[in-house]
Biotite code that builds the C-alpha atoms (Angstrom):
import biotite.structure as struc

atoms = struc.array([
    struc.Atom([-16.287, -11.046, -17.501], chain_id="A", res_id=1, res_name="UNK", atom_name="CA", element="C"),
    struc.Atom([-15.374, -14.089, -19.911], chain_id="A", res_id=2, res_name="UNK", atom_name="CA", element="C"),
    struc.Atom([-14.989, -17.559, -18.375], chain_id="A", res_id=3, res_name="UNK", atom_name="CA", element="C"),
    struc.Atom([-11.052, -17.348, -19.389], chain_id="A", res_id=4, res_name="UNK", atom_name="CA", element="C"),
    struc.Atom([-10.644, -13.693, -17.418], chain_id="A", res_id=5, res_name="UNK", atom_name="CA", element="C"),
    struc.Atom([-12.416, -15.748, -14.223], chain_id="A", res_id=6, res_name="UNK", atom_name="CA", element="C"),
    struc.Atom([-10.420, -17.901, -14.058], chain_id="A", res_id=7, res_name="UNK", atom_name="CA", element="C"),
    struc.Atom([-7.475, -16.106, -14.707], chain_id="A", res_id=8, res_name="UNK", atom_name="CA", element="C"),
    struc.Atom([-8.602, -13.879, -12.022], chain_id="A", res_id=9, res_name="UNK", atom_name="CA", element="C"),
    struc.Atom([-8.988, -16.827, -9.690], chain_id="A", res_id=10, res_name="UNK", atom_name="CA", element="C"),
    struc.Atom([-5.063, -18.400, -10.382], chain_id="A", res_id=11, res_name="UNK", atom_name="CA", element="C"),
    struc.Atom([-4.072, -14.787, -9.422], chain_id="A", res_id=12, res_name="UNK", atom_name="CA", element="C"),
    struc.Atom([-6.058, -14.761, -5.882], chain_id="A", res_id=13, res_name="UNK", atom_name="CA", element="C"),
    struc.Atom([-4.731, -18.453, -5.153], chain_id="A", res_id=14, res_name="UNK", atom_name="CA", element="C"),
    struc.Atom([-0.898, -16.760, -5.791], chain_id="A", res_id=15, res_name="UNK", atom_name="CA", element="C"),
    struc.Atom([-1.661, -13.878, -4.030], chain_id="A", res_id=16, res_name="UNK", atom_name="CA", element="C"),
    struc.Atom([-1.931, -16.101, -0.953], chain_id="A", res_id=17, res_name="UNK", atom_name="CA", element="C"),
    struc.Atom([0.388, -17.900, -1.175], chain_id="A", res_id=18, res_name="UNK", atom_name="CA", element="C"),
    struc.Atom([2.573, -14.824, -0.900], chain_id="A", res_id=19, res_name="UNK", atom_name="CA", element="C"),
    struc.Atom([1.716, -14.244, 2.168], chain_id="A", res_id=20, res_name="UNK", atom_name="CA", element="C"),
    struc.Atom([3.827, -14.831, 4.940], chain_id="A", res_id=21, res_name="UNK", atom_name="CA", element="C"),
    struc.Atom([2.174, -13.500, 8.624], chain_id="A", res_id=22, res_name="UNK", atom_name="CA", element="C"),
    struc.Atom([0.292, -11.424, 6.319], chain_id="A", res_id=23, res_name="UNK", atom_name="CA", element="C"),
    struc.Atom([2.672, -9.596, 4.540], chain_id="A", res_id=24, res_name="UNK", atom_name="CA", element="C"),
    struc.Atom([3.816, -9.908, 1.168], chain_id="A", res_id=25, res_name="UNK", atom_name="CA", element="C"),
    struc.Atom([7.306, -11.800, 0.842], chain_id="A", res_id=26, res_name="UNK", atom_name="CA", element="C"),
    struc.Atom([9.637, -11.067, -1.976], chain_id="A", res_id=27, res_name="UNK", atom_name="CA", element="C"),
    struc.Atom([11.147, -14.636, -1.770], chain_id="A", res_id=28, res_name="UNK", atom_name="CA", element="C"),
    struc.Atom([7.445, -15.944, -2.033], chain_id="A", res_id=29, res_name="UNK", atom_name="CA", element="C"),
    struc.Atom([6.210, -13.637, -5.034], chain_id="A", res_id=30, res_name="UNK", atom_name="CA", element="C"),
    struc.Atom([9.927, -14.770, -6.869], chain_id="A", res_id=31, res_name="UNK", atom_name="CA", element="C"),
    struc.Atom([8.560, -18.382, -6.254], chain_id="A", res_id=32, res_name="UNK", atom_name="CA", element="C"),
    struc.Atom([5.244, -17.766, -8.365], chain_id="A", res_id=33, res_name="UNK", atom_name="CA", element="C"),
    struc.Atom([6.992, -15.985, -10.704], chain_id="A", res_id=34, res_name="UNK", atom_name="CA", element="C"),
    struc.Atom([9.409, -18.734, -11.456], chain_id="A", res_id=35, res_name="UNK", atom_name="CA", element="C"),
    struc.Atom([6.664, -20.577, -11.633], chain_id="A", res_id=36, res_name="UNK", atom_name="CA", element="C"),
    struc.Atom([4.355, -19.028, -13.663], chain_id="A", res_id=37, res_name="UNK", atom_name="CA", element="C"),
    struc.Atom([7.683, -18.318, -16.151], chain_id="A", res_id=38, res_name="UNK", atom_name="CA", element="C"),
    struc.Atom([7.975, -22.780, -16.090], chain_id="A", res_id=39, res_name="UNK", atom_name="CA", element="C"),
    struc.Atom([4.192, -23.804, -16.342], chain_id="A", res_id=40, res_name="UNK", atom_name="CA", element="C"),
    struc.Atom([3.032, -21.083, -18.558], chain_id="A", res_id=41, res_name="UNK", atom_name="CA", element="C"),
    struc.Atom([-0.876, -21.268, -17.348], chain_id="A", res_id=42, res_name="UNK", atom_name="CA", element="C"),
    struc.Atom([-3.571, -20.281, -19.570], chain_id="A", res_id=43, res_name="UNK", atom_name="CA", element="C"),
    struc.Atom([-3.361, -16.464, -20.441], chain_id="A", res_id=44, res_name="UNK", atom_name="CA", element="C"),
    struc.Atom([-0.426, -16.094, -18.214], chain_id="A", res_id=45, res_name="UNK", atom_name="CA", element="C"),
    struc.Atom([-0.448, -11.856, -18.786], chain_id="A", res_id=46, res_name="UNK", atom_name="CA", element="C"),
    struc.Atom([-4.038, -11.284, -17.444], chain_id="A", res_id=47, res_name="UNK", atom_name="CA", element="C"),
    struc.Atom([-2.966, -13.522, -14.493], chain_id="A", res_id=48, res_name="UNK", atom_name="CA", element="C"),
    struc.Atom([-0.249, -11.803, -13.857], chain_id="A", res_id=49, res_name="UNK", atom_name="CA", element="C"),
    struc.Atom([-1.906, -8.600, -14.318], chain_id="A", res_id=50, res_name="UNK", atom_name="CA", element="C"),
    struc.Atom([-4.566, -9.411, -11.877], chain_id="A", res_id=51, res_name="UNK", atom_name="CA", element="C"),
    struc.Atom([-1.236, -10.731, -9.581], chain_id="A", res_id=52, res_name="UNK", atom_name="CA", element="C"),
    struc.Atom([0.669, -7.091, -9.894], chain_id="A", res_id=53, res_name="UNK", atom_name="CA", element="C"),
    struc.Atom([-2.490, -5.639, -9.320], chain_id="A", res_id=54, res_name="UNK", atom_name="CA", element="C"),
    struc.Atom([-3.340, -7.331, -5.891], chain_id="A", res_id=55, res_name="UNK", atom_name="CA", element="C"),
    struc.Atom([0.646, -7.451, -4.738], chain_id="A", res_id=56, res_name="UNK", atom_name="CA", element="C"),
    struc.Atom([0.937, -3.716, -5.412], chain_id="A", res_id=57, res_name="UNK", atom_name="CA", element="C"),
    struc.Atom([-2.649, -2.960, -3.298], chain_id="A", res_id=58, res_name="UNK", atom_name="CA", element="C"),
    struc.Atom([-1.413, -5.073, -0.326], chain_id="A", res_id=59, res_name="UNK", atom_name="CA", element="C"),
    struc.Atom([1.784, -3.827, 0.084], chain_id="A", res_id=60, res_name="UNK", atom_name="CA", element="C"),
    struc.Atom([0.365, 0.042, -0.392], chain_id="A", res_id=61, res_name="UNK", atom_name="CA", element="C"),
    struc.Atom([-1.884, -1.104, 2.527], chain_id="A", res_id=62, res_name="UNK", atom_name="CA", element="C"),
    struc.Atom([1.574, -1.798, 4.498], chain_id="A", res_id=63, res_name="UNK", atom_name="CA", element="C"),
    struc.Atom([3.394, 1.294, 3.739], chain_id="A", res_id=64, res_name="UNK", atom_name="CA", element="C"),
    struc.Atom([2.796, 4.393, 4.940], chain_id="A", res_id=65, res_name="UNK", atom_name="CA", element="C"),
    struc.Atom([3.752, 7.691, 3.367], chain_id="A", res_id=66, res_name="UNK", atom_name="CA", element="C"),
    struc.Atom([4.021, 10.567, 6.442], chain_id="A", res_id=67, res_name="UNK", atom_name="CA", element="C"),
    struc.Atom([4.003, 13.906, 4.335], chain_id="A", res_id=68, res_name="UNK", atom_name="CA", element="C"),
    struc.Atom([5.217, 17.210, 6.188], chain_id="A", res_id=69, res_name="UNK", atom_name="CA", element="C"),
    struc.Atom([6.240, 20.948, 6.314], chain_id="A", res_id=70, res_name="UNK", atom_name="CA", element="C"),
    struc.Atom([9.192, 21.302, 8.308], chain_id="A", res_id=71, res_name="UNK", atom_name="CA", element="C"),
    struc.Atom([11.382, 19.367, 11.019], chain_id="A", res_id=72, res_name="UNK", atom_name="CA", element="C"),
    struc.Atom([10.218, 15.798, 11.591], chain_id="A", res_id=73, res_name="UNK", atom_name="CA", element="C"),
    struc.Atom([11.375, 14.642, 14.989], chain_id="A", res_id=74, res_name="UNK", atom_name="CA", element="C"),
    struc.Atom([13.069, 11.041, 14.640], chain_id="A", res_id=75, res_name="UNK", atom_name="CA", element="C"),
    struc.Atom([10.927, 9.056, 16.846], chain_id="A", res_id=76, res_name="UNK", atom_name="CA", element="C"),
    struc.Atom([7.580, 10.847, 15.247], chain_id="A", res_id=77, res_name="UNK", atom_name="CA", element="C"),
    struc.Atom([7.655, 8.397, 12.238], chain_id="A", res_id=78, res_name="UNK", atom_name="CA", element="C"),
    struc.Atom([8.113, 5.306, 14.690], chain_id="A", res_id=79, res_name="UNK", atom_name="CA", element="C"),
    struc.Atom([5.459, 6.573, 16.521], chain_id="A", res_id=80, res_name="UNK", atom_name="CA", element="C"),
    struc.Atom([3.134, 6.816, 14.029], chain_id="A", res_id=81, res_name="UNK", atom_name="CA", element="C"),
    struc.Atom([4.035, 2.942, 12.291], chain_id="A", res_id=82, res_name="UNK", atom_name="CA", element="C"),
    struc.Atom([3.720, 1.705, 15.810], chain_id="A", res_id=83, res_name="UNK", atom_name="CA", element="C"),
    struc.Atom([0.124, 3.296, 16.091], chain_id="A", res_id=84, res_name="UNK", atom_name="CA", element="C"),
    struc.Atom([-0.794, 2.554, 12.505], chain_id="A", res_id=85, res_name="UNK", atom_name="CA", element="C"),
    struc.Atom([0.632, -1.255, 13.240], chain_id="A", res_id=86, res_name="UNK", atom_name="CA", element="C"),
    struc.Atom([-1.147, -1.746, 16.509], chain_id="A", res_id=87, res_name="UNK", atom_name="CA", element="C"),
    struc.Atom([-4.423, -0.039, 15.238], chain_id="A", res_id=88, res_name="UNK", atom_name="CA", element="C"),
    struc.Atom([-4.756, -2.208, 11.894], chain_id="A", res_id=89, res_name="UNK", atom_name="CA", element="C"),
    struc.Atom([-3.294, -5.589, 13.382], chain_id="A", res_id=90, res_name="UNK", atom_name="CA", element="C"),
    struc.Atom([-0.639, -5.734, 10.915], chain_id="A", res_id=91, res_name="UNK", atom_name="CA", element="C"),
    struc.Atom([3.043, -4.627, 10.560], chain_id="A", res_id=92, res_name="UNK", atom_name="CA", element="C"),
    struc.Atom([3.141, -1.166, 8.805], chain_id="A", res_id=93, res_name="UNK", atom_name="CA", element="C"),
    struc.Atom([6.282, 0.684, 7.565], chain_id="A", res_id=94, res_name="UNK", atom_name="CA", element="C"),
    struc.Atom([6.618, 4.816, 7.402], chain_id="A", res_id=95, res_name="UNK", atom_name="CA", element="C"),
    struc.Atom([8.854, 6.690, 5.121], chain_id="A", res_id=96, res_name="UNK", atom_name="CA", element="C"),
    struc.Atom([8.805, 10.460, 5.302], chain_id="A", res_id=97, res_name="UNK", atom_name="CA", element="C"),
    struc.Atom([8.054, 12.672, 2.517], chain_id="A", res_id=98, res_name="UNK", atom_name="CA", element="C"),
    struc.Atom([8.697, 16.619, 2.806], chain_id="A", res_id=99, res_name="UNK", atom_name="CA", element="C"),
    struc.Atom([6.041, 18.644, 1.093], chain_id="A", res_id=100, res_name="UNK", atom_name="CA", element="C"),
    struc.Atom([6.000, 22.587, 1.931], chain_id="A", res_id=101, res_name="UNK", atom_name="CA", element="C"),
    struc.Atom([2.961, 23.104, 0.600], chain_id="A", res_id=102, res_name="UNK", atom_name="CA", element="C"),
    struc.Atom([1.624, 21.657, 3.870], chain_id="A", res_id=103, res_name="UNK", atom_name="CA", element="C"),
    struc.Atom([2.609, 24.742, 5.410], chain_id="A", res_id=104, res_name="UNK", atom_name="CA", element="C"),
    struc.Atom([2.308, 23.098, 8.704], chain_id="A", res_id=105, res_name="UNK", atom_name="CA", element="C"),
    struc.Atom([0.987, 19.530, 10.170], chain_id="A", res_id=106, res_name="UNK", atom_name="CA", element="C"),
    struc.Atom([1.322, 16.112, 8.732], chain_id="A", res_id=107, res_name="UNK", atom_name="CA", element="C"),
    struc.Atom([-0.628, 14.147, 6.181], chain_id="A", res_id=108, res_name="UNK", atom_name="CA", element="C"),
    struc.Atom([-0.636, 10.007, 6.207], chain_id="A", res_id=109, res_name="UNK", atom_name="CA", element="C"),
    struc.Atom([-1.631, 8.254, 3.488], chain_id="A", res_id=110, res_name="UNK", atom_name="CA", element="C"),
    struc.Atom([-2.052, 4.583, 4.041], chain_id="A", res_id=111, res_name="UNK", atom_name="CA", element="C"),
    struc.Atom([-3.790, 2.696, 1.251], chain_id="A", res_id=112, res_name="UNK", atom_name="CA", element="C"),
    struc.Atom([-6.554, 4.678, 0.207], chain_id="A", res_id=113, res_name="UNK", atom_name="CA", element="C"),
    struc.Atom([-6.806, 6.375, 3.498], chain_id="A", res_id=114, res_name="UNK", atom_name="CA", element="C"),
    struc.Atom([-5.326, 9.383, 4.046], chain_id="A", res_id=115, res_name="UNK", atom_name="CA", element="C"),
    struc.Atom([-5.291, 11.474, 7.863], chain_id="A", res_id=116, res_name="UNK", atom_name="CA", element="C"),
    struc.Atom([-4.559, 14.975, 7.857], chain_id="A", res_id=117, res_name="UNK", atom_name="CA", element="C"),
    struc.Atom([-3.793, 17.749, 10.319], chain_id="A", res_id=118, res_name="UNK", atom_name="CA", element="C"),
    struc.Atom([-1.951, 20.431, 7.425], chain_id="A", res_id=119, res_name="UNK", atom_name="CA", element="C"),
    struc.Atom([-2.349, 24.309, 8.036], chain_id="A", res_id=120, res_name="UNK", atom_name="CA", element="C"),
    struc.Atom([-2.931, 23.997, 4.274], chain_id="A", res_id=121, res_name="UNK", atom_name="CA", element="C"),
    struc.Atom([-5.994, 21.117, 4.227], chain_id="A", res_id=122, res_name="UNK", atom_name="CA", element="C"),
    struc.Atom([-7.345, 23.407, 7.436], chain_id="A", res_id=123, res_name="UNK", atom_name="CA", element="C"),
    struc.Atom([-7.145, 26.409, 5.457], chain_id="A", res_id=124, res_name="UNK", atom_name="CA", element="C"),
    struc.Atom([-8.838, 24.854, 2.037], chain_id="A", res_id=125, res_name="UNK", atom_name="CA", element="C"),
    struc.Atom([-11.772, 23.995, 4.363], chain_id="A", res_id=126, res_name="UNK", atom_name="CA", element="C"),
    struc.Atom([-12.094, 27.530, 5.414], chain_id="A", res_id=127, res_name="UNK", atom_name="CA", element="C"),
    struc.Atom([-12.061, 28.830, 1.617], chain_id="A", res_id=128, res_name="UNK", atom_name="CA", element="C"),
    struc.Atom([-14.500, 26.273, 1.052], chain_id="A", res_id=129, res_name="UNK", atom_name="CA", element="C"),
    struc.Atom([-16.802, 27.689, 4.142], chain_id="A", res_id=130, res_name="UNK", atom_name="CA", element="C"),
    struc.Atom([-16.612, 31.272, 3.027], chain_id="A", res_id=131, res_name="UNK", atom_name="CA", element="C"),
])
């Protein structure tokens, strides 16, 4: 990694946090380093804000949960399962609901990179797998 990319690299950390509010990205803060960026024009402003998008984009997919399912989702399930997800990680998360049939049955959350799953149609793969 060049000198110029580390650096670059390092302007885009020092925004990240200061976009932070409670730990959670704010949309007024990330419009303040933009408008800043946009007036001060640092050195090799598009791999900054590459390296910005890039960390912005990863936090807040660490925030938001996708809750993937068959059928019927009852309406207090999803706050249920941001409450857990929010209490368990120490941080506020959101769910939105996604359906997907080829679940058959169950739920799958992805969260970030991590994804739980109790589908009829991950429990049958594993079977197929077995056999």
């Amino acid at each position: 990694m060049s000198v110029a990319s580390k650096k670059a690299q390092q302007l885009a950390r020092r925004f990240f946090q200061l976009s932070l509010v409670d730990g959670a990205v704010s949309a007024e803060r990330v419009s303040g380093v933009l408008e800043y960026v946009e007036k001060s024009r640092p050195a090799n402003p598009l791999a900054v804000l590459k390296a910005y998008h890039r960390l912005i984009a990863a936090e807040i997919a660490r925030s938001s949960a996708v809750v993937e399912h068959a059928g019927e989702l009852p309406a207090t399930l999803l706050a249920d399962i941001a409450a857990s997800l929010s209490k368990s990680r120490g941080r506020p998360i959101t769910a939105t609901e996604r359906t997907n049939p080829s679940l058959i049955a169950g739920l799958r959350v992805r969260l970030g990179d991590d994804v739980y799953e109790t589908s009829v149609a991950s429990q049958l793969a594993t079977l197929r797998s077995a056999v």
